[in-house]
C-alpha positions, 0 to 999 in steps of 0.5 A: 245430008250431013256436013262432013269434016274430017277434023271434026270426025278426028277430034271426036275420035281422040276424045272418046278413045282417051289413054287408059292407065292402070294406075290412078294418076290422080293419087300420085305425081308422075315422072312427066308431070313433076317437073312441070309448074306446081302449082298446074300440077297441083290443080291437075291433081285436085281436078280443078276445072279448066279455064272456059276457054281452054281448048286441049290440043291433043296433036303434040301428045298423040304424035308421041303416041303414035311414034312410040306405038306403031314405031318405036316400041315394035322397031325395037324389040324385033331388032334386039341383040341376042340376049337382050330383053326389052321389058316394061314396054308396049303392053308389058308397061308398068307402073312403078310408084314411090311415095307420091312420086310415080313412073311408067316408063317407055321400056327397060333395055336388060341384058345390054353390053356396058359399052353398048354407048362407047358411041356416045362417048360413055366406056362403060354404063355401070350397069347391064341394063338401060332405061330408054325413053321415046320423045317426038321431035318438032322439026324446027328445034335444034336440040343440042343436049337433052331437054331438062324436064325429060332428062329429070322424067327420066331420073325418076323412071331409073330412080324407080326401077331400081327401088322397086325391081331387081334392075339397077340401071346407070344410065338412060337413052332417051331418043328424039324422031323427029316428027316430019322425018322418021329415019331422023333420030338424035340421042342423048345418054343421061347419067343417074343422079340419086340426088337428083331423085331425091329432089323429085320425091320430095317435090311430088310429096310437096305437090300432093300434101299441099293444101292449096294452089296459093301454097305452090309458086306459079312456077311456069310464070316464074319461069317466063311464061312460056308453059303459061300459054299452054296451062289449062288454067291459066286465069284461075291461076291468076286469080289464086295470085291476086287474090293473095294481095293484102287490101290494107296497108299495115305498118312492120315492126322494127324486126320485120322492117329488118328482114324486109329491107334485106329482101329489097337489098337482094333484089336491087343487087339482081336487077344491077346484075341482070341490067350489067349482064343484058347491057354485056349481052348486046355488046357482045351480039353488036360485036359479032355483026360488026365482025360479019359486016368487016368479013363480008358474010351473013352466016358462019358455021363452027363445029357445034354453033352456027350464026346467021345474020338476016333481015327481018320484016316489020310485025302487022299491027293494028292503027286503032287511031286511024281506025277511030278516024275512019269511024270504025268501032273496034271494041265489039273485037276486043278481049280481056286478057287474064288479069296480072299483078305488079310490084312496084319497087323505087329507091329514094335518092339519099337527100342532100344534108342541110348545113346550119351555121352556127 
């Protein structure tokens, strides 16, 4: 009898029922994917092969696709106004592209009053059309504002649409539903910023026309390593970096010496204002619990922020000395983690300078 498990039946459900496009992805950089690490991008585009011990979790993905399929697209379109028409939505999607840069947007509102978001604090949209744009919300993120990458997707879909149809869209709409509530939906109206545009096409162009990872920035470590974790290649990444360190040490010439000790100026003069900067910020956190300590409570609430103060327990940790005593060998357990690099920068103190007597 065969075993049955109902993840296992699912799993292999989502992988043999992939989204198709009609638009070969792999010839362009699209709007949801420009704004994510280039140097991941770039790898997607060249079909490296994953890390061996990537696995692809499809949950946040198909959770978008689900809302926007048999929620979002069918809600809307038989709740529209009359004489609003919703185009480029459900199986009317298309595929707009620009250069290397590309779109296929979640759906085009035509036909709309330019006040259709004096609710939102916008009189009028310019235009009498609007881009909207499905996203799915994990419920424990408070969103204040809209997120960055998805307000910059959403530039490149209006960006697109106006160069490549009649429709000249203004504004966006992008809405988040959260994932454990349906009927919870929180809204965020995006003015269309051609330089923003501008930037994204020739990002797509650098991406494309790169002839090697090494070439692009590892951007999502840059950024704190938080796109990292979830990055299919993050160990071929890493190796594209060390690869790079010079083996030799070779001396600079006086004009590159120059050009050198500016860079090291530039970054001593960050780090001085990064340390001033998190030495103000624990101030500043010290001050408010000394604020809540004198008024007697752990939490306040304004109009638009919120703090709460509370304990938290300590992290389980593994005693590998008390381990090692005991006479238990861990090293069958232990794993490598992707390799790294450092840069090491220290500053000589100026010496003292020696008086002679004459």
């Amino acid at each position: 009898m065969s075993r049955i498990s109902i993840k296992s039946m699912l799993d292999r459900h989502v992988a043999a029922n992939p989204k198709v496009w009609d638009h070969d992805r792999a010839m362009t950089v699209g709007a949801s994917e420009v704004g994510q690490c280039a140097r991941k991008t770039w790898l997607v585009k060249t079909n490296a092969a994953p890390d061996a011990d990537h696995v692809d979790r499809y949950g946040a993905r198909l959770r978008g696709d689900l809302i926007e399929i048999h929620h979002w697209e069918p809600g809307i379109r038989s709740q529209l106004p009359e004489g609003v028409r919703f185009l480029f939505a459900g199986k009317d999607q298309k595929t707009l592209v620009d250069g290397y840069l590309s779109a296929t947007s979640d759906g085009l509102l035509a036909g709309v009053s330019r006040s259709c978001l004096d609710h939102l604090g916008i009189a009028d949209i310019g235009a009498d059309c609007l881009v909207v744009e499905c996203k799915s919300l994990d419920p424990r993120i408070d969103l204040k504002e809209a997120k960055a990458e998805h307000a910059f997707q959403v530039h490149c879909q209006m960006g697109l649409i106006r160069h490549c149809t009649e429709y000249q869209p203004e504004h966006a709409l992008i809405s988040y539903t959260d994932a454990s509530f349906l009927d919870d939906v929180t809204e965020f109206a995006v003015p269309f910023d051609p330089d923003i545009y501008a930037a994204a096409r020739t990002r797509a162009t650098r991406i494309m026309t790169a002839e090697a990872a090494l070439e692009l920035p590892a951007e999502g470590k840059l950024a704190g390593g938080g796109e990292c974790r979830y990055c299919p290649f993050r160990g071929r990444c890493a190796g594209v970096t060390l690869g790079a360190i010079p083996g030799e040490i070779e001396p600079l010439g006086d004009n590159a010496m120059v050009a050198f000790g500016a860079l090291v100026d530039a970054e001593q003069t960050a780090r001085s204002e990064k340390e001033a900067a998190g030495r103000r910020h624990v101030d500043a956190q010290e001050r408010i619990r000394q604020f809540l300590r004198e008024h007697r409570t752990r939490k306040v609430e304004g109009d638009d922020w919120s703090v709460t103060w509370f304990p938290v327990k300590g992290r389980v940790s593994l005693d590998r000395k008390a381990a090692t005593a005991a006479g238990v060998d861990l090293s069958p357990f232990e794993k490598e983690g992707d390799p790294g690099e450092r840069l090491t920068i220290k500053i000589k103190q100026p010496q003292p300078r020696k008086e002679t007597c004459k």
